[in-house]
N, C-alpha and C positions, 0 to 999 in steps of 0.2 A: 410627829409623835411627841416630840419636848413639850411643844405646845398646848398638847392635848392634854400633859400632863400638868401644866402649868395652870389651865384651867381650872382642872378638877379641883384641885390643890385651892385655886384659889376660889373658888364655890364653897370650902368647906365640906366637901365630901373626900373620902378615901378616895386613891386612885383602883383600879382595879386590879385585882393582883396578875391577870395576864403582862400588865402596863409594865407593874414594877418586876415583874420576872424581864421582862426585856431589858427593861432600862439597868438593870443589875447585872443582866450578862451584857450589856454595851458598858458599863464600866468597867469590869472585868478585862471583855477585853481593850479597853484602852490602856487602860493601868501594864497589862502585859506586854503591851506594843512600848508603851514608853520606856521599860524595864530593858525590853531586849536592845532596841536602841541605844539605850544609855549603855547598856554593854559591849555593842558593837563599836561605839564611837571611843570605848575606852581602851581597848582593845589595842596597841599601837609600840610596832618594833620601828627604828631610825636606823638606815642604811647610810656610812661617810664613805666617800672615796679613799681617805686619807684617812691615817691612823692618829688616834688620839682625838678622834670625832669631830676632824678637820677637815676643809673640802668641800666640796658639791653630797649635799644629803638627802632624802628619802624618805617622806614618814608612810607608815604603809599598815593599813587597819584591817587589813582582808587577806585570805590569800590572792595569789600570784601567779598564774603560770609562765610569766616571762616578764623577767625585770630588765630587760635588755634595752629598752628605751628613757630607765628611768637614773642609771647610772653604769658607768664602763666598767670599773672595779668596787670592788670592799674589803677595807683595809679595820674597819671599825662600825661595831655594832651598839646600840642600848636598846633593851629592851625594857621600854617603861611596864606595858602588863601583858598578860596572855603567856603562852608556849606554844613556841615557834619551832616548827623543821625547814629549815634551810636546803636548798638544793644547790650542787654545784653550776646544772643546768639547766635549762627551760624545761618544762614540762614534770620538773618535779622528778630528774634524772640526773645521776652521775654521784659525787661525794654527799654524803645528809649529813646534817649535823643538825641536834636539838638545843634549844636557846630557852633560857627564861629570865625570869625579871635579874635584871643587871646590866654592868656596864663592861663591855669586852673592846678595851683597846688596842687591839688587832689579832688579826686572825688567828692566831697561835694560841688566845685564849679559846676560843671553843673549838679549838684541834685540828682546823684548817688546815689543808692541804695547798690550799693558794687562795689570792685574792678573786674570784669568782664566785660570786653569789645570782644567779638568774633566776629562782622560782624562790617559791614559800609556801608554806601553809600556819596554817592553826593547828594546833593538838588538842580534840576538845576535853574541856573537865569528864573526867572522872572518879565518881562519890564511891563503887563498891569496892567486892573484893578484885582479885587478880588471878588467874588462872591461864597457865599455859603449856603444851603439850611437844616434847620434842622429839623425835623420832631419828634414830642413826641411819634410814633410807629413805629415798624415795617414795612419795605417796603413802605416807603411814606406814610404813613397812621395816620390821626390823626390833632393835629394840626402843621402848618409848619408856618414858618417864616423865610424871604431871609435877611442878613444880609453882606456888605462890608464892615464893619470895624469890628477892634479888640473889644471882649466883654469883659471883665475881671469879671463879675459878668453874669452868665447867667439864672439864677436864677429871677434874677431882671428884665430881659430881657422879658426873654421864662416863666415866673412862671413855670415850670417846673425842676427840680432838674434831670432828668433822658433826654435823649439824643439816638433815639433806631436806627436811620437811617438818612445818609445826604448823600447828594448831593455836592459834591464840581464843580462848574461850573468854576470857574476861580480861576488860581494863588494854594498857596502852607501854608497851615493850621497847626496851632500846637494845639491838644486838651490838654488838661491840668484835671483832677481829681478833684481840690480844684481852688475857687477864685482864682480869682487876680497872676494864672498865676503859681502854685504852684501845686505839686503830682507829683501822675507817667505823662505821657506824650505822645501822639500819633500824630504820623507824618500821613496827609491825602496828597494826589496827588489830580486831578482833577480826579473823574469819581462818581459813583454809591456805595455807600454802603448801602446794606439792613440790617444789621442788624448792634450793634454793637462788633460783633468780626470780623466782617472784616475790624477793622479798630487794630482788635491785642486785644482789652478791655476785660477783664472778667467782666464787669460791665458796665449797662450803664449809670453811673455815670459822668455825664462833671460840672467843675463847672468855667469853663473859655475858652476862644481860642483866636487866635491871628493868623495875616497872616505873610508868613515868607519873611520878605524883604532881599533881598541877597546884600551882598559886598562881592564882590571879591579882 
């Protein structure tokens, strides 16, 4: 096809505009292909054994479902770009914690519970609003209240201390166990949760949330 196009071209005749409609959507999408790449390759959190980002380390551009062959412990994280949910265990199960660009020399800064880190994921961008729906039962049941912005107290909010089912309608949520942004931690996506262990909780204890604003 290039060829035929190089022809024409070089005859001095137009090419014909079937030609150049193709050859427009084949740079199209190249240009797209080399964007997203370039974004994938940049993409990149560095797992250390050892704290102060000393040790046997990790660089890791993707998620993860099991980091269990690529180092024993993590004592120390950088996250050059992206945002990161961390797992305590394979499969993207046990303690979460969310990460973003910085340098965390040891686990106590992003809230760790211990030196185990076995899964990961990405958090991806999100450009709109935020919208989210919390309910005091089971399966939408009870009293609910819609909320777009971050709660730090929800308590104060919801008078309710317990949290049994939400709704995420828009954008990317972090629950929190205690006020003001503090405990263990649960990464929510946009969709339906009935109960709460489908959001990972042994409890349905919230005592905070917040929406996750991405820099890349």
């Amino acid at each position: 096809m290039f060829s035929h196009l190089i022809v024409l071209t070089g005859s001095g005749t137009s090419p014909p505009p079937a030609a150049l409609r193709c050859f427009s959507w084949l740079a199209v999408r190249l240009l797209l292909t080399i964007s997203t790449l370039n974004l994938l390759f940049s993409l990149q959190i560095i797992f250390y054994e050892d704290r102060n980002f000393q040790g046997r380390s990790y660089e890791c551009h993707s998620e993860c479902p099991d980091l269990s062959s690529y180092f024993r412990r993590c004592n120390s994280i950088r996250v050059e770009s992206g945002n990161w949910i961390l797992y305590e265990l394979p499969n993207y199960r046990g303690h979460q914690y969310f990460l973003h660009r910085g340098d965390y020399p040891d686990f106590q800064q992003w809230m760790g519970y211990n030196d185990s880190i076995k899964s990961c994921r990405l958090s991806p961008q999100h450009q709109g609003s935020f919208r989210i729906r919390i309910y005091e039962r089971e399966d939408f049941r009870g009293q609910m209240m819609e909320f777009t912005e971050d709660c730090p107290h929800v308590h104060e909010r919801f008078h309710h201390h317990d949290i049994h089912s939400v709704h995420v309608h828009e954008g990317y949520w972090m629950f929190y166990e205690e006020p003001n942004y503090k405990g263990r931690q649960y990464y929510l996506r946009p969709g339906e949760y009935r109960r709460y262990s489908d959001w990972g909780a042994t409890s349905p204890r919230i005592g905070s949330f917040r929406r996750l604003h991405h820099s890349y």
